[in-house]
VEXDREN-2710 file (C-alpha; in Angstrom, 1 decimal):
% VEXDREN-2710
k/r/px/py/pz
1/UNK/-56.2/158.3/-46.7
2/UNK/-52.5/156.4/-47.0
3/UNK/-51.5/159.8/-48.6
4/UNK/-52.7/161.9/-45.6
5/UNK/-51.2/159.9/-42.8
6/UNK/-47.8/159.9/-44.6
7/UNK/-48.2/163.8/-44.9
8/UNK/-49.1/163.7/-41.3
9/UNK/-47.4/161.3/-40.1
10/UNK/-43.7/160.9/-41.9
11/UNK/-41.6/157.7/-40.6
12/UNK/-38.4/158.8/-38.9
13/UNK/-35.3/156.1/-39.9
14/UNK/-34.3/154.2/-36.9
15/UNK/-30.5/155.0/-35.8
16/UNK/-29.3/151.6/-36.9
17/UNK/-30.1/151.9/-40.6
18/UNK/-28.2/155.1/-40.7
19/UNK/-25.1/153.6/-39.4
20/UNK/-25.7/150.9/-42.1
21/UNK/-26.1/153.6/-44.4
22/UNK/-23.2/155.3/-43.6
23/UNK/-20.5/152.2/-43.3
24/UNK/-21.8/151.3/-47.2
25/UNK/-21.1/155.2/-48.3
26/UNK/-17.8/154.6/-46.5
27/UNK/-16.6/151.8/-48.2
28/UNK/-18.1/152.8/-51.7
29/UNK/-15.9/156.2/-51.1
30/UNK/-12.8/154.0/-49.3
31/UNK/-13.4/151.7/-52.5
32/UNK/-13.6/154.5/-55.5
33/UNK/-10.1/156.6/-53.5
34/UNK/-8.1/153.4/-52.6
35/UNK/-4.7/154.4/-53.9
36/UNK/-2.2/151.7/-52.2
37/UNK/-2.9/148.5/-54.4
38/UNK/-1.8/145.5/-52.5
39/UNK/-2.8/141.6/-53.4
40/UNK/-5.8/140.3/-51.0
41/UNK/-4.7/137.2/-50.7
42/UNK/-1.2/135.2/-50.8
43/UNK/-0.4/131.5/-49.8
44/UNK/2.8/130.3/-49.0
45/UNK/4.7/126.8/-47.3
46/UNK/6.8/126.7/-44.5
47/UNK/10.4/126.9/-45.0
48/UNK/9.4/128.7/-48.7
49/UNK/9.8/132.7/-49.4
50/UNK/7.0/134.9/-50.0
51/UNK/6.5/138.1/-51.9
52/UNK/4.2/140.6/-50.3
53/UNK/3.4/143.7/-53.0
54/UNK/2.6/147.1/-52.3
55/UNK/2.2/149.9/-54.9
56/UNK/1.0/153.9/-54.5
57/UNK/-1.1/154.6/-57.4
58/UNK/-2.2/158.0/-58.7
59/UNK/-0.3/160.2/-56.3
60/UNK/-1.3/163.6/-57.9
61/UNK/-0.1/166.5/-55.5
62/UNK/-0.6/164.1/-52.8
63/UNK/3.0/163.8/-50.8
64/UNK/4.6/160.7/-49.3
65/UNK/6.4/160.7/-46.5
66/UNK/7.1/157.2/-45.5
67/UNK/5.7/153.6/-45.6
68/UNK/5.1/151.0/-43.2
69/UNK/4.6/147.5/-42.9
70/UNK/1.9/146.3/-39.9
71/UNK/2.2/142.0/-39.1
72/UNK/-0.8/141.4/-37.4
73/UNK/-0.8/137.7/-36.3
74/UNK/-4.2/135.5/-36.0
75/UNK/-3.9/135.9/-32.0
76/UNK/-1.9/138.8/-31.1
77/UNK/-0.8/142.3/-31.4
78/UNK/0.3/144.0/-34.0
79/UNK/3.8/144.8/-34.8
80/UNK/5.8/146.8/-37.4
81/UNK/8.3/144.3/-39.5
82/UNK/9.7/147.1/-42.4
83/UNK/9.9/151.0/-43.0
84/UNK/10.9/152.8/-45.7
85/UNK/11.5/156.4/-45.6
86/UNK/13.3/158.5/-48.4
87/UNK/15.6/160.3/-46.3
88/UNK/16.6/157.9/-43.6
89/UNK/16.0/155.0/-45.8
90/UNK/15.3/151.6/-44.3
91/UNK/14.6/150.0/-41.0
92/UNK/13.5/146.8/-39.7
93/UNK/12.1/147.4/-35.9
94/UNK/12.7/144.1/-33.5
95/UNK/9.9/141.3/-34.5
96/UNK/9.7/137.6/-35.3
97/UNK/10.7/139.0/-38.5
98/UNK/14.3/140.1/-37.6
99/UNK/16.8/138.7/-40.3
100/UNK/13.7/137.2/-42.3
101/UNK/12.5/140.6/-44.3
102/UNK/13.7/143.0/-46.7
103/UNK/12.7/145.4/-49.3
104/UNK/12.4/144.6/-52.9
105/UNK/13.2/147.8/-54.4
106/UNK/13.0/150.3/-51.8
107/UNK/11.2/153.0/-53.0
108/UNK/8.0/154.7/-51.9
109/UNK/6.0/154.3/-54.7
110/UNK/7.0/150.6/-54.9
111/UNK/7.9/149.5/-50.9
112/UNK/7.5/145.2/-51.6
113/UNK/9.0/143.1/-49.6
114/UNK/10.1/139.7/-49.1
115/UNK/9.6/137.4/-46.3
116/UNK/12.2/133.7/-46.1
117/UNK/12.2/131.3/-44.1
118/UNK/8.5/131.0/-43.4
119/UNK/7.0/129.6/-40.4
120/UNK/3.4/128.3/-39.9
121/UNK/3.3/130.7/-37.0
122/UNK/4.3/133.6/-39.8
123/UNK/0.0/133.8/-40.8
124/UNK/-1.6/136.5/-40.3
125/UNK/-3.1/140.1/-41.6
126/UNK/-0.3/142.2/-43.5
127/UNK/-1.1/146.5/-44.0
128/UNK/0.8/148.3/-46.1
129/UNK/0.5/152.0/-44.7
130/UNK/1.4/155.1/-46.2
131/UNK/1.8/158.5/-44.1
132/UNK/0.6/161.3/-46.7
133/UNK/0.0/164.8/-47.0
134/UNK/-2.1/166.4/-46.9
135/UNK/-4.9/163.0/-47.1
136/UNK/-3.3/161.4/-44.1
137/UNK/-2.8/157.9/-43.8
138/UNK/-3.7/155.4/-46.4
139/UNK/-3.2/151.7/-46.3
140/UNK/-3.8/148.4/-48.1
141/UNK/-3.7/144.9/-46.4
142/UNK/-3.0/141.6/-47.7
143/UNK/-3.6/138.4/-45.5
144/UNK/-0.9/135.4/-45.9
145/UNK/-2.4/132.1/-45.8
146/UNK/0.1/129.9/-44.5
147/UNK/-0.3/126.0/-46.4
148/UNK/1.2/123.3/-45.2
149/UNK/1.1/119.7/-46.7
150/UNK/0.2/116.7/-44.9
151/UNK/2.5/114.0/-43.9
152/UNK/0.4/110.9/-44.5
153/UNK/0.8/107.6/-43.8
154/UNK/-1.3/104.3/-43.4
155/UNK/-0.6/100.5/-42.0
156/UNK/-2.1/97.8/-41.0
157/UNK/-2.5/96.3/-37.3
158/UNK/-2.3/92.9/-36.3
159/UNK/-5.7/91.4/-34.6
160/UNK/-6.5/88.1/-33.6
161/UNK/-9.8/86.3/-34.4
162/UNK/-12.6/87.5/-32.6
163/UNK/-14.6/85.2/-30.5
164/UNK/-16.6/87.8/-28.7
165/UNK/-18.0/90.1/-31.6
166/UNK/-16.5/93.0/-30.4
167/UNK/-14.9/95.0/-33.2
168/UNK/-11.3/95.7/-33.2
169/UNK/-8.9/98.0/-35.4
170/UNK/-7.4/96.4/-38.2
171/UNK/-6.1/99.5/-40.3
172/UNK/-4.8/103.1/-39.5
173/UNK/-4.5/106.2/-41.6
174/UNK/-3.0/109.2/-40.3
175/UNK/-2.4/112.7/-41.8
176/UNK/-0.3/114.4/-39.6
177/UNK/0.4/118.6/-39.5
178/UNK/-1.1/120.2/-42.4
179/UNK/-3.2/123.2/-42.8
180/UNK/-6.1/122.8/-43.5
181/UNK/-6.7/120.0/-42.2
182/UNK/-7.1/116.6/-44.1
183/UNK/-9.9/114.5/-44.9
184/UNK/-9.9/110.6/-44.6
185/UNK/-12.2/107.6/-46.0
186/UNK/-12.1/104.4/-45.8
187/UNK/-12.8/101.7/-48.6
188/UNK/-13.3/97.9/-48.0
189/UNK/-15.3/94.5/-48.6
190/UNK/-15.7/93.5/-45.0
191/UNK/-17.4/96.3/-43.4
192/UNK/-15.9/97.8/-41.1
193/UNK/-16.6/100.7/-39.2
194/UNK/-14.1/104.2/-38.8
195/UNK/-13.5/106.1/-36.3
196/UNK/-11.7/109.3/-37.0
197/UNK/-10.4/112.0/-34.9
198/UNK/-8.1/115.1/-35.3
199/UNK/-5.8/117.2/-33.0
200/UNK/-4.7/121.3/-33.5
201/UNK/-0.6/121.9/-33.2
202/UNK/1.0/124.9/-31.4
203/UNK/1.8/126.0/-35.3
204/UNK/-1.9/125.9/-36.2
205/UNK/-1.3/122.7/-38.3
206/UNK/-3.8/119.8/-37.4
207/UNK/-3.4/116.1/-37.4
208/UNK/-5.7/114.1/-38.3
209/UNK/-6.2/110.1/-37.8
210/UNK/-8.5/107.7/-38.0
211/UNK/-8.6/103.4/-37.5
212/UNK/-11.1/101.4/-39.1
213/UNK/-12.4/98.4/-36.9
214/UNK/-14.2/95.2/-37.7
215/UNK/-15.1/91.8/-36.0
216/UNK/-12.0/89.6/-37.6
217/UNK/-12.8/86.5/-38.7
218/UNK/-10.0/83.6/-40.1
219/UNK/-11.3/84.6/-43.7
220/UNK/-10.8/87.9/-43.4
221/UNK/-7.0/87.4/-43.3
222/UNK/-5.5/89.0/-46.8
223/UNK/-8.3/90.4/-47.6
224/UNK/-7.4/94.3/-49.0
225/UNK/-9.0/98.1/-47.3
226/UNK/-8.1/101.3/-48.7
227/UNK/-7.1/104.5/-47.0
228/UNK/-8.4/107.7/-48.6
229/UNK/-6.8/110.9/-47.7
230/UNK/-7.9/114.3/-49.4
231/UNK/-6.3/117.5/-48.8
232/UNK/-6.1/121.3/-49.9
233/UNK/-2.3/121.0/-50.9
234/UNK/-2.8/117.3/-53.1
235/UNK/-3.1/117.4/-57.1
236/UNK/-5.4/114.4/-56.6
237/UNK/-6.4/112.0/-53.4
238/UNK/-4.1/109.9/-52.3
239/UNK/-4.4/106.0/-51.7
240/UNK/-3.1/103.5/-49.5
241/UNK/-3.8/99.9/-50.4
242/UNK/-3.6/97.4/-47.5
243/UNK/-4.2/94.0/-46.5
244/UNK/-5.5/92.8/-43.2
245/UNK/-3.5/90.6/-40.9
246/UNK/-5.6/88.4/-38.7
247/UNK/-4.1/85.9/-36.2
248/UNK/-5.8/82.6/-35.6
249/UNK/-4.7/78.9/-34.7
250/UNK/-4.3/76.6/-37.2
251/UNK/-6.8/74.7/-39.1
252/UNK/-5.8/71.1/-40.3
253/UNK/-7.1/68.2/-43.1
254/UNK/-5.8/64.7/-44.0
255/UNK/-6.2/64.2/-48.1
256/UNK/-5.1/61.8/-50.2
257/UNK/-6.8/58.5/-48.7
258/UNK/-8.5/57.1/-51.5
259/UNK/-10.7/53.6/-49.8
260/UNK/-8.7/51.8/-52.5
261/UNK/-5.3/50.6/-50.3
262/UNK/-5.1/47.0/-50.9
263/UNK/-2.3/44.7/-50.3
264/UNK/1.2/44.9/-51.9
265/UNK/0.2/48.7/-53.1
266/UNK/3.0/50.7/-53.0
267/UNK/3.7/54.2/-52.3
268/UNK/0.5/55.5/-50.8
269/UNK/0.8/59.0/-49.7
270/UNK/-0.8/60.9/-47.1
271/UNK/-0.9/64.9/-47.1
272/UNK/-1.2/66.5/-43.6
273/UNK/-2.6/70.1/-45.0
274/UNK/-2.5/73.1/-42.4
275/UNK/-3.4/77.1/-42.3
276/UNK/-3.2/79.1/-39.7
277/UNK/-1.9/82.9/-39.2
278/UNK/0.9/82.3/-38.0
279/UNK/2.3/79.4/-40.2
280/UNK/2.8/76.4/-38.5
281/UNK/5.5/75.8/-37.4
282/UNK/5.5/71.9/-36.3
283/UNK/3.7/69.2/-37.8
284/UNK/3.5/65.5/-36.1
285/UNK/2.6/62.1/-37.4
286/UNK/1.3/59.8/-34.6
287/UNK/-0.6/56.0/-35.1
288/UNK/-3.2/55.9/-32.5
289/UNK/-2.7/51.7/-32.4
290/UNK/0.8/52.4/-31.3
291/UNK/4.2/53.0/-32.8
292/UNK/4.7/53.9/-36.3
293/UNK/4.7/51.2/-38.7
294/UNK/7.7/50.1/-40.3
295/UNK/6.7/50.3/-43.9
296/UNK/5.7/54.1/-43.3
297/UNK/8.1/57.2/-44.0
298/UNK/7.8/60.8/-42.6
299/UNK/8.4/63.6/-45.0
300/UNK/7.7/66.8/-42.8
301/UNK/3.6/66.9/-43.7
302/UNK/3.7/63.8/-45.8
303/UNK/3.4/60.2/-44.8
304/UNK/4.6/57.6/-47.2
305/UNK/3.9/53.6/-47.2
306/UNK/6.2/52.2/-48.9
307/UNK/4.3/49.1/-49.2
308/UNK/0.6/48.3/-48.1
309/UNK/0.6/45.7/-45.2
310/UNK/-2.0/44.6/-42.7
311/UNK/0.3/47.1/-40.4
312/UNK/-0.9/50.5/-41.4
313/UNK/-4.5/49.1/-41.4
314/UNK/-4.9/51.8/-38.3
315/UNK/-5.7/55.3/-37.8
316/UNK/-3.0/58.0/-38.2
317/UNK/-3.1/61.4/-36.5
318/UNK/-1.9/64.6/-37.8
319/UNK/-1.0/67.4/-35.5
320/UNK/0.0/71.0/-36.2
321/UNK/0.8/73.9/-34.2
322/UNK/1.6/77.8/-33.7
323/UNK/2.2/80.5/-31.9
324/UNK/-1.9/81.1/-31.1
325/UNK/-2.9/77.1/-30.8
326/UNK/-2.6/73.5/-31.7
327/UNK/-5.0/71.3/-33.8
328/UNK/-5.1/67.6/-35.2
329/UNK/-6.9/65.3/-37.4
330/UNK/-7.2/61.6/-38.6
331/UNK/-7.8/59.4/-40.9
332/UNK/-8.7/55.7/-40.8
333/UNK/-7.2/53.8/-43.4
334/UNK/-8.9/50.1/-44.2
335/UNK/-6.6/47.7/-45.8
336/UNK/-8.2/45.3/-48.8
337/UNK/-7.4/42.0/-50.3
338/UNK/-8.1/43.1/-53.8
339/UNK/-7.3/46.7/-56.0
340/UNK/-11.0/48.3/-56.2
341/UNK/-10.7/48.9/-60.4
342/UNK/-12.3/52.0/-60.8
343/UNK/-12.9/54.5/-64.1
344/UNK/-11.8/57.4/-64.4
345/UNK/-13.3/60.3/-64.2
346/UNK/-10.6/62.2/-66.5
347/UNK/-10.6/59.3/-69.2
348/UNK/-14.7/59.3/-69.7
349/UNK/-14.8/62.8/-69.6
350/UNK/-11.9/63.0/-72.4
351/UNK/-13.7/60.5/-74.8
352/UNK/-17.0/62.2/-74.1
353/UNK/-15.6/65.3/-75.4
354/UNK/-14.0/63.3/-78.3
355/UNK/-17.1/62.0/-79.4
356/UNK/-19.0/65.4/-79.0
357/UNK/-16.4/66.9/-81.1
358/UNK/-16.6/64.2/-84.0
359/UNK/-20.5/64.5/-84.2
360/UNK/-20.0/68.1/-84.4
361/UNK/-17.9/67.8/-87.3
362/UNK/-19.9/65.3/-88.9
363/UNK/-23.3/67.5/-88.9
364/UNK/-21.6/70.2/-90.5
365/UNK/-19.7/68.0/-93.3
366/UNK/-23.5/66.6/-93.8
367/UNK/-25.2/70.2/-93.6
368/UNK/-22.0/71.3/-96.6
369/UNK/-23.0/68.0/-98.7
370/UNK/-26.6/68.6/-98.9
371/UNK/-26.4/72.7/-99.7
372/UNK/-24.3/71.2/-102.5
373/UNK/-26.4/68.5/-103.9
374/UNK/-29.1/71.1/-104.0
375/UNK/-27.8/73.4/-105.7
376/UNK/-26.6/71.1/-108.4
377/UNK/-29.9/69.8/-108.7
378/UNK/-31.5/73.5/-109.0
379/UNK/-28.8/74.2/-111.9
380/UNK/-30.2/71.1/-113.9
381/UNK/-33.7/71.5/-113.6
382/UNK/-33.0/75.2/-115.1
383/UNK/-34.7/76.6/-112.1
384/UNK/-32.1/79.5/-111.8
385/UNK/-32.9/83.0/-113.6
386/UNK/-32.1/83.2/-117.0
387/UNK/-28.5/84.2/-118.4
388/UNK/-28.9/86.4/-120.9
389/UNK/-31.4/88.9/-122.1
390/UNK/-33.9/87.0/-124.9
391/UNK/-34.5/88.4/-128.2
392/UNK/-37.4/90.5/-129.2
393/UNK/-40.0/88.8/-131.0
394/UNK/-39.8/88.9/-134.6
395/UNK/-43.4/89.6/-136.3
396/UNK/-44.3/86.2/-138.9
397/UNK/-47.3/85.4/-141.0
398/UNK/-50.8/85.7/-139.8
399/UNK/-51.2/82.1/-138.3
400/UNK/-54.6/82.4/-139.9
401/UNK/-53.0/81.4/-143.4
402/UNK/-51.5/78.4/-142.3
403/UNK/-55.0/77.1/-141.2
404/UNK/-56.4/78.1/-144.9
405/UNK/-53.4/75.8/-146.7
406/UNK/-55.0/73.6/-148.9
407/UNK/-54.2/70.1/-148.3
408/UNK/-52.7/67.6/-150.5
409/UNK/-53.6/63.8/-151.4
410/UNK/-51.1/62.7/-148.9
411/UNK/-52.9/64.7/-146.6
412/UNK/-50.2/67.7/-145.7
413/UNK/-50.6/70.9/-145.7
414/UNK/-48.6/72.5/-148.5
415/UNK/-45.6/73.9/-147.0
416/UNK/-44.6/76.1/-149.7
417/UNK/-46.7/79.5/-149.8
418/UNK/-47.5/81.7/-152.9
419/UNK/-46.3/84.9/-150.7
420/UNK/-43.3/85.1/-148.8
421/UNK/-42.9/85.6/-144.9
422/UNK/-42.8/89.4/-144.1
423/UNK/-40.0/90.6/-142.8
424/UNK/-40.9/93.6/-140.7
425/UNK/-39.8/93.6/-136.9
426/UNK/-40.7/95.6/-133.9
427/UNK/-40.1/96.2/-130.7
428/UNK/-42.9/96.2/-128.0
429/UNK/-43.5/98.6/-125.4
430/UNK/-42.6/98.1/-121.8
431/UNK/-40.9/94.4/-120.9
432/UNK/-40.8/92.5/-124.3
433/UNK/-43.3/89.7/-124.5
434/UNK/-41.2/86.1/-124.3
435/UNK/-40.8/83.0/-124.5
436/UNK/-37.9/80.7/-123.0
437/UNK/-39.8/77.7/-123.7
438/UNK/-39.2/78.3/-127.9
439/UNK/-35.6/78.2/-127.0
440/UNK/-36.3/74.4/-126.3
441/UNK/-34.6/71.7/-128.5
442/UNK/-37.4/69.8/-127.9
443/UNK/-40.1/72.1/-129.0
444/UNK/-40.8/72.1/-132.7
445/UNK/-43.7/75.0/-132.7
446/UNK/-43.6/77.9/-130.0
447/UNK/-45.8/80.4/-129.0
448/UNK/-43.1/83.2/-129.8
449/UNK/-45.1/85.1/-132.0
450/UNK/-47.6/85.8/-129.3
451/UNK/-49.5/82.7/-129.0
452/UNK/-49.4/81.8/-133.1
453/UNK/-47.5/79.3/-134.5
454/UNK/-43.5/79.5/-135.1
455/UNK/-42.1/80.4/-138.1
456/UNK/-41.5/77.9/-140.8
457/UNK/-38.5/76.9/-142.3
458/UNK/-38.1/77.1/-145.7
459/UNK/-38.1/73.5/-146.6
460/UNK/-38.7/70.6/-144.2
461/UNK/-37.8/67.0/-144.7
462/UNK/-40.2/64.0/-144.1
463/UNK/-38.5/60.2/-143.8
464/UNK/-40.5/57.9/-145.1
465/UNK/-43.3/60.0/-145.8
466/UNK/-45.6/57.1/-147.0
467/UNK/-45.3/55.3/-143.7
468/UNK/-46.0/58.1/-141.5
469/UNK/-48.8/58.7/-143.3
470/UNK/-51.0/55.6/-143.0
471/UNK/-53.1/57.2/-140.3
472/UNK/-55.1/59.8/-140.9
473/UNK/-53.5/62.7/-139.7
474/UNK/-55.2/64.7/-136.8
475/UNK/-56.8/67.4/-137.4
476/UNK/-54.7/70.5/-135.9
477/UNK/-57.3/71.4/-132.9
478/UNK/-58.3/67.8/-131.9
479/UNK/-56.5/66.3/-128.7
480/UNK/-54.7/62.8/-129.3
481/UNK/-58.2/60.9/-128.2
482/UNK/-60.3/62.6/-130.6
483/UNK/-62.3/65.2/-128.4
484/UNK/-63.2/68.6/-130.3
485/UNK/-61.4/71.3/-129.3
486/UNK/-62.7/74.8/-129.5
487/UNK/-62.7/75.6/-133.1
488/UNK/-59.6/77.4/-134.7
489/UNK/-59.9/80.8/-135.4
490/UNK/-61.9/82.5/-138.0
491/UNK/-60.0/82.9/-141.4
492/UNK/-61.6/86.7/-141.7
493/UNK/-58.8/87.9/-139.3
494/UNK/-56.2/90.1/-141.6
495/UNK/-53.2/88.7/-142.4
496/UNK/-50.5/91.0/-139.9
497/UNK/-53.3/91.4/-137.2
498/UNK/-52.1/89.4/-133.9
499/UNK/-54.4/86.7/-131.4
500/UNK/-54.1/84.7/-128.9
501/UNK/-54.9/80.7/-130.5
502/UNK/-56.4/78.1/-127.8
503/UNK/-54.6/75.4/-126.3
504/UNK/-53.1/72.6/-129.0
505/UNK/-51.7/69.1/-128.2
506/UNK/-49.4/67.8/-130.0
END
């Protein structure tokens, strides 16, 4: 059905998308034959040269007859600066351009020119236009961009502490005639407010300033804001530290009175201290009982007493002035019999510290001392890791043929054996069985030999072998109070095989 009513009914284009057809088939054809090659773009400075490049490119069998150049300005008409023909040669028509322009080469395949002395005013639409035949006319237009950088600037302005609230301006930043026009910020710890505004020159340049405002208080005096200003022409932003300047009357304090004059004290000093924005500029000592004492001196904001009396047991007055005010203060002083001794603050803090610093040092010398005495200890007691690498065990005897010795009258076992000890060694598999006890000086019989006895010597001597042997010996599994001990082992175990014997006190 969709089919039939577009067979039947076929949607006729509306006039406006052929003209929009038709402008993009023009410029894809003026874009794809575009012969005069000129930049698009140029930017320049006042008072600088420019260079303004035209070239003719693939001529062919196409003629050229002359060349033109067309100024046309951002508001107004247009107006021919330059022409180049290759019989009559050049010619520069009257224009703003008179004495300003000339041709590079001077050629009609390469017509550049050059433009000096630029103005603001000087921005605008440049064609370079070719008369042709048989094509016609053919141009190429480049558009100046006229830059100009911006004159900045930024101070502070003198306020006066508010009382009403009202914000004021403190600060100004201005960037004056430049194209484009600038951008300005404001940075600052007192919060303030900005309030910027711009204004257009005859040249097309623009100035742009703005004043940043706050209520201004005394403590706000010195206190820094920063001007920010950004422009088109500027490698980076540029900055302009400041410091506020508030006015305000004078603010005044008496120190140095310490409750502690007594009589025949002497030099006791009083300090008359004063801000104020402006600085002071005169400070007066008065005595509200009457006239000055004679034991006290006047040393511009100092008061001096040469020696404590019952005179300058009064009240003095300090008063200051400037430009925006005047304001006093006093002090009472009371005059005692006695000095008031009193410790100071400096000296207990000073031997606090001392004796801070001495316990410190002590608990480390005590801390060194004992991590010493330790270790000392530790080396004695053998509790450290062994030194050296012990010996393998050497294989002895069966143990089982020192139990079947036959014993004498005197009640030892023979020490001498019919067969001698073998001497085969080996090595065990794995960590080697040991024991660091055998290597004790005190240890006549180890278990080195896996739990059996240690190897005898080959002779042994006995002191006073008759009185040693008045007891009966004990037998060699019986503890030292005559309990039984589990019974030794059996004699049928062959001599070379290897056990484990049961505990034996000696």
């Amino acid at each position: 059905m969709a089919r039939d009513y577009a067979k039947h009914c076929p949607v006729s284009p509306t006039k406006n998308s052929l003209l929009v057809i038709a402008a993009i088939l023009l410029i894809i054809e003026a874009a794809s034959c575009q012969r005069v090659r000129v930049e698009t773009e140029v930017e320049a400075y006042p008072t600088e040269s420019v260079d303004l490049r035209c070239q003719f490119v693939d001529g062919g069998n196409t003629k050229l007859t002359q060349v033109s150049w067309i100024w046309e300005p951002t508001e107004g008409q247009r107006d021919n600066i330059a022409v180049f023909h290759p019989t009559y040669g050049e010619s520069f028509p009257e224009s703003p351009f008179s004495g300003r322009v000339r041709f590079i080469k001077g050629t009609l395949t390469s017509p550049s020119i050059t433009i000096t002395s630029l103005k603001m005013a000087d921005a605008g639409r440049y064609t370079c236009e070719y008369a042709t035949y048989p094509s016609g006319n053919e141009q190429g237009t480049t558009n100046l961009v006229m830059l100009a950088k911006p004159k900045n600037s930024a101070s502070p302005v003198v306020a006066q502490a508010s009382t009403s609230g009202e914000p004021v301006v403190v600060a100004q930043c201005e960037a004056a005639d430049s194209k484009p026009a600038a951008t300005i910020k404001w940075m600052g710890a007192v919060g303030g407010t900005e309030n910027t505004t711009s204004k257009k020159g005859p040249d097309g340049t623009v100035t742009v300033r703005s004043e940043y405002l706050v209520v201004p208080t005394p403590e706000d005096n010195g206190k820094e804001v920063t001007c920010i200003i950004s422009q088109r022409t500027q490698d980076k932003p540029q900055t302009f530290p400041m410091k506020l300047a508030v006015e305000y009357p004078p603010t005044v304090s008496i120190v140095g009175y310490d409750n502690n004059w007594y009589i025949g004290r002497t030099d006791a000093v009083l300090t008359c201290q004063a801000t104020g924005n402006p600085a002071p500029t005169t400070v007066t000592w008065t005595v509200m009982s009457g006239p000055m004492p004679d034991t006290v001196q006047i040393n511009a904001n100092k008061l001096i007493v040469r020696k404590v009396d019952e005179a300058v047991n009064t009240t003095f007055v300090c008063e200051v002035k400037n430009r925006l005010g005047v304001s006093k203060h006093q002090v009472t002083t009371a005059v005692i019999e006695q000095r008031k001794i009193t410790a100071g603050p400096s000296t207990a803090g000073i031997i606090g510290g001392i004796i801070g610093v001495v316990l410190f040092l002590l608990a480390i010398v005590g801390a060194v001392i004992i991590l010493v005495r330790k270790r000392k200890q530790n080396a004695v007691n053998g509790d450290g890791p062994p030194k050296h690498k012990p010996p393998p065990p050497v294989k002895a005897g069966s143990s089982t043929e020192m139990l079947n010795k036959p014993v004498t009258d005197s009640g030892l076992t023979e020490l001498t054996e019919t067969h001698p000890f073998s001497n085969v060694y080996y090595e065990t598999s794995g960590e080697p069985v040991t024991d660091l006890d055998a290597c004790d000086d005190d240890t006549v019989g180890g278990a080195a030999n896996g739990g059996g006895p240690a190897v005898l010597e080959d002779s042994i001597q006995y002191a006073d072998v008759d009185d040693t042997l008045n007891d009966e010996a004990l037998p060699p599994y019986s503890d030292a109070d005559d309990h039984h001990v589990d019974e030794p082992p059996s004699a049928a175990v062959a001599r070379g095989e290897s056990f484990v014997s049961a505990a034996m006190y000696v």
